[in-house]
C-alpha positions in Angstrom: 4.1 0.2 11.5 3.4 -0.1 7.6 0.2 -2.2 6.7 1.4 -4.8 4.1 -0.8 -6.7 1.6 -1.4 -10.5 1.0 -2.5 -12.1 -1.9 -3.8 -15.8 -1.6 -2.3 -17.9 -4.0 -5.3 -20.6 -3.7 -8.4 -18.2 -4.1 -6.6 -14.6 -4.9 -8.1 -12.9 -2.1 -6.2 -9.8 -1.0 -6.2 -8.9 2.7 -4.0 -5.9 4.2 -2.4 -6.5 7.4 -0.6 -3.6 9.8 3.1 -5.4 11.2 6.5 -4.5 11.7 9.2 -3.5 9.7 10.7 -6.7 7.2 8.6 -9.0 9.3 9.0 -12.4 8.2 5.3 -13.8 8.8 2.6 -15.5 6.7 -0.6 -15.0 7.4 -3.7 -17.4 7.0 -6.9 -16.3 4.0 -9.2 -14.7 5.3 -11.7 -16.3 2.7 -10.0 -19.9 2.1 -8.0 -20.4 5.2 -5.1 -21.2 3.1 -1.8 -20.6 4.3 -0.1 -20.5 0.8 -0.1 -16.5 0.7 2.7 -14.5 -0.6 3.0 -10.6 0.3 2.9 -8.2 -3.2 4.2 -4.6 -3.9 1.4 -2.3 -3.1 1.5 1.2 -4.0 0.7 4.2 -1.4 -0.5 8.0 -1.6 1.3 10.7 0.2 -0.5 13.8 0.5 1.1 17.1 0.9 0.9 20.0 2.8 -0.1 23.3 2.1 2.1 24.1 -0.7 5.4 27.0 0.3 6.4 30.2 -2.3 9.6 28.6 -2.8 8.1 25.7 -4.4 7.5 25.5 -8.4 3.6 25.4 -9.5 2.6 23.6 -12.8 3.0 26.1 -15.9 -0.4 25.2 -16.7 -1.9 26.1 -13.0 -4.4 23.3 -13.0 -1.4 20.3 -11.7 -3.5 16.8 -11.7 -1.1 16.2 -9.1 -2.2 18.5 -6.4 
């Protein structure tokens, strides 16, 4: 299950919440109580593996990505 984040609309508080795939819930403030809370795009980090010799490196050999 993803964990989805919540902004309040009343006091801005963000609270994260592990459910279910396109669940259709609202969920209370934690701070405020208020129920007027509206779900927002969050980003996410992947991290990789041990990198394979058939992948490409960075020319530079110092990525900022690894």
């Amino acid at each position: 299950m993803p964990f989805y984040e919540y902004r309040c609309r009343q006091c801005g508080h963000l609270t994260t919440f592990l459910e279910k795939l396109n669940a259709e819930r609202t969920h209370p403030c934690e701070k405020c109580g208020s129920t007027d809370t509206g779900k927002i795009f969050s980003a996410f980090a992947v991290k990789a593996g041990k990198s394979s010799s058939s992948m490409s490196s960075c020319p530079t050999g110092t990525c900022p990505l690894s």
